[in-house]
C-alpha positions as CSV (number, residue, x, y, z in Angstrom):
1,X,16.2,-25.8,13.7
2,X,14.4,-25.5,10.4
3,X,17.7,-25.3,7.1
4,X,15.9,-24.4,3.7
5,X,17.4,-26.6,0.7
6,X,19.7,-23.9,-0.8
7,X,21.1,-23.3,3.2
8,X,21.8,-27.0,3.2
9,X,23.5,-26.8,-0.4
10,X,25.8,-24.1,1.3
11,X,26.4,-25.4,4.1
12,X,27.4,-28.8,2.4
13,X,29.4,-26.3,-0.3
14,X,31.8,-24.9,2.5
15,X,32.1,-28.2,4.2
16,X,33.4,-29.8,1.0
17,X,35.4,-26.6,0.9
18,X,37.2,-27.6,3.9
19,X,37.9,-30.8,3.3
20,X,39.5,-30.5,0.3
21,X,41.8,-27.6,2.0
22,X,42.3,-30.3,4.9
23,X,43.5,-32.8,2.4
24,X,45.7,-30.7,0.6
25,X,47.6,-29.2,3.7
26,X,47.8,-32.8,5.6
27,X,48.8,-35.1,2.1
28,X,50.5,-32.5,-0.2
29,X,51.7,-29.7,2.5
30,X,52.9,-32.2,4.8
31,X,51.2,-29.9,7.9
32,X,50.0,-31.5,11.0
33,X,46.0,-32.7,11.6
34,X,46.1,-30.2,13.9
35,X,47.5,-27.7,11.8
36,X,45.8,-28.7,8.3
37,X,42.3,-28.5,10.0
38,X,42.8,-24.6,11.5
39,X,44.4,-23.2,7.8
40,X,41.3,-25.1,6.1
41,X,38.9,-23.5,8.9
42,X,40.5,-20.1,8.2
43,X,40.0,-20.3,4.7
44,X,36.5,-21.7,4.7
45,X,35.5,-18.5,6.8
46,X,37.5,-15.9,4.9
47,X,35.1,-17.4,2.0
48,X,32.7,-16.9,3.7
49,X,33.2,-13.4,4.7
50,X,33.8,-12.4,1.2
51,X,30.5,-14.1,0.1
52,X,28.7,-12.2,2.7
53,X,29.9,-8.9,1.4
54,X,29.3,-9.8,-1.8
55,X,26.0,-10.8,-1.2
56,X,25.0,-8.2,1.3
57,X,23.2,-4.7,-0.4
58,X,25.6,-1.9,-0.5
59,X,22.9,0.7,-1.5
60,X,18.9,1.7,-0.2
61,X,16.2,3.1,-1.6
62,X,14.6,6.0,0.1
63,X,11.1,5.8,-0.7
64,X,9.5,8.8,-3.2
65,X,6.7,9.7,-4.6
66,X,5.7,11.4,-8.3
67,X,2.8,13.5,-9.3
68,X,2.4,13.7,-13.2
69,X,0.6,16.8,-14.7
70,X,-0.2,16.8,-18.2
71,X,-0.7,19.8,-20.0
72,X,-3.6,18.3,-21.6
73,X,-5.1,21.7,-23.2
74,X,-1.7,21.7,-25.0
75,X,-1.5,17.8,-25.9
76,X,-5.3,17.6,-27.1
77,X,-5.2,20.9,-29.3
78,X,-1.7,20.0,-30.6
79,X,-3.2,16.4,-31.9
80,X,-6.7,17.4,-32.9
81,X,-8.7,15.9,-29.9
82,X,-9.7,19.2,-29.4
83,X,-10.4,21.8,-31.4
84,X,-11.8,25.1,-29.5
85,X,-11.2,26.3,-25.8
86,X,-14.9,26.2,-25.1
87,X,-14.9,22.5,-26.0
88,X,-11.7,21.8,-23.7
89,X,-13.9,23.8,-20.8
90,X,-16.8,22.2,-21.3
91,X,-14.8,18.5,-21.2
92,X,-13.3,20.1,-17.8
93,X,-17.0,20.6,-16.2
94,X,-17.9,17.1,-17.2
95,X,-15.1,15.6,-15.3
96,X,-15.5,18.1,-12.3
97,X,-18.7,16.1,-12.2
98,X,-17.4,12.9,-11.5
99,X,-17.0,11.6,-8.2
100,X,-13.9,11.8,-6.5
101,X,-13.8,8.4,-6.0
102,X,-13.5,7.4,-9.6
103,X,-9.8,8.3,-10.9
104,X,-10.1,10.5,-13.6
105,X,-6.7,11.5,-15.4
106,X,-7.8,14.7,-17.1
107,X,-9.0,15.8,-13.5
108,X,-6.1,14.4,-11.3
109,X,-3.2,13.8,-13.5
110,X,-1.3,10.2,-12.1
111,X,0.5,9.4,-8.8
112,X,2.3,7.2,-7.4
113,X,4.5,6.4,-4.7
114,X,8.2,3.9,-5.2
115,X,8.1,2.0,-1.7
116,X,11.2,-0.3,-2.4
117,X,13.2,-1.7,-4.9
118,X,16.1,-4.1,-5.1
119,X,19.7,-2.7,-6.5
120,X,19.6,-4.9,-9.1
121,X,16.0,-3.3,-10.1
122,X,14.1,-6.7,-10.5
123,X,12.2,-6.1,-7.4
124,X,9.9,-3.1,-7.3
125,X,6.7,-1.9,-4.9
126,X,5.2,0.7,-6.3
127,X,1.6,1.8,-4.9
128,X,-0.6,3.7,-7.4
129,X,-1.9,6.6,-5.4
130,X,-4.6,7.0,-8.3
131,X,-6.0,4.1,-7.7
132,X,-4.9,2.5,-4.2
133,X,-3.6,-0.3,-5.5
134,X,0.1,-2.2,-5.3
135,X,1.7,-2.4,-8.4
136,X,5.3,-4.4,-9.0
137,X,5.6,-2.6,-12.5
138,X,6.3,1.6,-13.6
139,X,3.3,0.6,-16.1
140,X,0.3,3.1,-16.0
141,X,-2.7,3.0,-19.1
142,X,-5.3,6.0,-18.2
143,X,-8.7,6.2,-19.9
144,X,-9.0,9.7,-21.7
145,X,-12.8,9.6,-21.1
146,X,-14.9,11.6,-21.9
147,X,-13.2,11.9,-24.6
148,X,-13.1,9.2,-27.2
149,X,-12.8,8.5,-31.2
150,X,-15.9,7.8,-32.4
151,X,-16.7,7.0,-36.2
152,X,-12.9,8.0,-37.2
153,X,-13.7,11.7,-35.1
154,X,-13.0,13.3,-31.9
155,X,-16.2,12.8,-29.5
156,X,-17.2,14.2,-25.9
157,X,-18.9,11.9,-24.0
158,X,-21.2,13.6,-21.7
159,X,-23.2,10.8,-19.5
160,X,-21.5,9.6,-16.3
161,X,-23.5,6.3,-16.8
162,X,-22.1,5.2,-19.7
163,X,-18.5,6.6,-18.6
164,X,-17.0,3.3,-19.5
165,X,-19.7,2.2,-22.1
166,X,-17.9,1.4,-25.5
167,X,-20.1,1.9,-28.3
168,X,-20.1,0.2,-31.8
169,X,-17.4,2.4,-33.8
170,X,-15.6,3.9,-30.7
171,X,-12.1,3.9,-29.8
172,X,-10.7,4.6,-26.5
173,X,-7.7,7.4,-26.3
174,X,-5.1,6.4,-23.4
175,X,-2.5,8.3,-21.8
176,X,0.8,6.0,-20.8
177,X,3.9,5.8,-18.8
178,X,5.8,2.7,-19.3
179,X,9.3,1.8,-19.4
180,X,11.2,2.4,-22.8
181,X,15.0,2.2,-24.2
182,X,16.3,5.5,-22.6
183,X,13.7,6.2,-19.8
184,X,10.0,6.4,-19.2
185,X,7.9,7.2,-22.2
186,X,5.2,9.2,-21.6
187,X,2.5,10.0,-24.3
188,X,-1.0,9.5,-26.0
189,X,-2.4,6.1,-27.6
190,X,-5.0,7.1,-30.4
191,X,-6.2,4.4,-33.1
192,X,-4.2,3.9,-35.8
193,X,-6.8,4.9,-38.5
194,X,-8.3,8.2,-37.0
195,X,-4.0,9.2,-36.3
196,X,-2.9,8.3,-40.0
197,X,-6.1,10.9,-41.1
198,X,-4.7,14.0,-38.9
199,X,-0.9,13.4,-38.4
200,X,0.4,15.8,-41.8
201,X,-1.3,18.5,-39.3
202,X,0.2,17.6,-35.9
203,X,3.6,17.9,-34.3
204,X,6.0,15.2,-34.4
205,X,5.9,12.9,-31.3
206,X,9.5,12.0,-30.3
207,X,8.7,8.1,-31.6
208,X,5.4,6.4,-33.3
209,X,5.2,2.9,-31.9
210,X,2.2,0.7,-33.3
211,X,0.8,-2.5,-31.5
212,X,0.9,-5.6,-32.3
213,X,-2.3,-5.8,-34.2
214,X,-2.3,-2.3,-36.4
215,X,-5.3,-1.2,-34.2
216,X,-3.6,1.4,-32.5
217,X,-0.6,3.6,-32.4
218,X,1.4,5.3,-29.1
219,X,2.6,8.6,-29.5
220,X,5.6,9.2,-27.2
221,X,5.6,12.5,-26.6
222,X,8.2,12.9,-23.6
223,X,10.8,10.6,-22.1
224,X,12.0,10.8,-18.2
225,X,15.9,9.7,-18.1
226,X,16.0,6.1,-15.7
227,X,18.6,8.6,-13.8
228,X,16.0,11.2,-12.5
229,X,15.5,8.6,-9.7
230,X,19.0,8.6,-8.3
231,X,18.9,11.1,-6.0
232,X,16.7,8.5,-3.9
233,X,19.5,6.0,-3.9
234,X,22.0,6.2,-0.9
235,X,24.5,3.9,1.1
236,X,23.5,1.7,4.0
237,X,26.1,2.8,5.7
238,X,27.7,6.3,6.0
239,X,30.0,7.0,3.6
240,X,31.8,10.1,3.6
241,X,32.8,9.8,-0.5
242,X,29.3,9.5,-1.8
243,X,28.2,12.5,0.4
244,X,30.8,14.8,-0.8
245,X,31.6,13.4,-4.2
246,X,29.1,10.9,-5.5
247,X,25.8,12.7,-4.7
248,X,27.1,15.6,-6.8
249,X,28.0,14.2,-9.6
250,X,24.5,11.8,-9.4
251,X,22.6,15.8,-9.4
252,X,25.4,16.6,-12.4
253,X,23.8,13.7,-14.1
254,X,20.4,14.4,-13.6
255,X,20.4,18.0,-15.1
256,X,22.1,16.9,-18.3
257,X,20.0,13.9,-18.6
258,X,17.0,16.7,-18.1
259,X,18.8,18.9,-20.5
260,X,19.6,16.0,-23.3
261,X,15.9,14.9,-23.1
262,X,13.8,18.5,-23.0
263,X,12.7,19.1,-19.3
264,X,13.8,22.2,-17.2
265,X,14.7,22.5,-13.5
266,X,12.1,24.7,-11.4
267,X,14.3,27.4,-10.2
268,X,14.7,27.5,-6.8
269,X,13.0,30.7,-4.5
270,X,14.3,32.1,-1.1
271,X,10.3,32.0,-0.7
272,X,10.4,28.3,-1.2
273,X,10.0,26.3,2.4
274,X,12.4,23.3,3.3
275,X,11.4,20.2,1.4
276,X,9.8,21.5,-1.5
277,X,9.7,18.5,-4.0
278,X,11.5,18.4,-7.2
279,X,9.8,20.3,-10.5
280,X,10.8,19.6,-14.1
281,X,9.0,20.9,-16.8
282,X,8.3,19.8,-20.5
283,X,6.1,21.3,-23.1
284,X,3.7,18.2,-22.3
285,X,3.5,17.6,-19.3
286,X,5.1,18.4,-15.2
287,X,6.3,16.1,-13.0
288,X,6.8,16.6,-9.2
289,X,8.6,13.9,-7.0
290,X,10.3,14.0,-3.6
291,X,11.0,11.5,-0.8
292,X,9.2,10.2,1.9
């Protein structure tokens, strides 16, 4: 029988343990061998027991997925990337043109699917549906082509050749999810130059957060609450409280969190069948998610 090193620096933990109790009751106690050894045994396991609990995970994940919809008529004429309907339709054909096999975020939006994660949140699976890959991070950078900055303007790219062809004086625009201080911050990353040119004539994004080098700026421009997830958390084993008590105030949570940070519930219907997913809405963008 194989012991890895930290099983032997247990084991030898809760032998020493026991020893020490045995001494104690037999020297200082005055208790029997006999009697000293099965209070130091009893101990030892109780320790044990408690460790086990302690150790062992009290909730699960239930594995979900999310759909992400921008609105992106609304985000590209609110920021100047577009300027007329007929140029946002004719941007729509171009990606229509694309094969399916090439993720395209204007086209498909982003999804992905949570498989697991540890309670303490440092372990995560996530598998990006958009591009059929495992992931261990909420971290998502989408390519906004066709559309690009080119010589501090707005341009279309039209060839599918050069889809991922940078010119000299281009500057990719990048839609984002990544983790931030309240939530998930979703929003637009343009270059710093072209956004300091059209900003007196834009909305305000809820934060302006430049990188590291000036080159370019993000533009949060929505933020999903870390408690929207909740729902997907649930005891290993049955627990009457957290059904009757605890889920309800998790979905309390949820709606004020939505509330606090601008997204609405999608009303319920009669119409609606059995495990419809979850819809909240934001001027920017909807979200679907639902377990699996």
């Amino acid at each position: 029988m194989a012991f890895t090193r930290e099983g032997l620096r247990t084991i030898g933990a809760f032998t020493l343990l026991g020893l020490i109790f045995f001494a104690i009751f037999t020297y200082l106690a005055g208790f029997s061998t006999q009697q000293s050894a099965v209070m130091a045994l009893l101990i030892v396991w109780l320790d044990w027991m408690i460790e086990v609990r302690a150790l062992a995970p009290r909730m699960k994940l239930r594995p979900y997925y999310v759909f992400v919809r921008p609105h992106w008529w609304k985000i590209l004429s609110d920021f100047k990337l577009i300027g007329r309907e007929e140029e946002w339709q004719y941007v729509c054909e171009l990606v229509e043109r694309l094969s399916n096999e090439r993720h395209c975020v204007l086209r498909d939006g982003l999804s992905f699917t949570v498989v697991s994660e540890s309670e303490d949140f440092k372990e995560t699976l996530i598998f990006s549906n958009s591009h059929r890959a495992f992931v261990s991070k909420l971290r998502f950078f989408e390519d906004l082509r066709p559309i690009h900055i080119e010589n501090d303007a707005p341009t279309v790219k039209s060839s599918e050749d050069d889809y991922y062809l940078q010119g000299l004086g281009e500057r990719s625009i990048w839609f984002f999810l990544e983790p931030g201080k309240g939530g998930y911050n979703l929003g637009i990353q343009v270059p710093h130059k072209w956004w300091n040119t059209v900003s007196q004539g834009c909305p305000k994004p809820m934060e302006e957060k430049d990188d590291h080098f000036g080159v370019y700026v993000s533009l949060i421009l929505a933020t999903i609450s870390y408690h929207e997830f909740d729902m997907y958390w649930h005891p290993v084993k049955w627990n009457e409280t957290f059904y009757f008590k605890t889920a309800k105030e998790t979905r309390k949570r949820v709606e004020q969190e939505r509330t606090k940070l601008g997204w609405k519930s999608k009303e319920e219907s009669v119409e609606d069948p059995p495990g419809m997913p979850e819809t909240i809405e934001h001027m920017y963008f909807t979200i679907d998610h639902n377990a699996i």
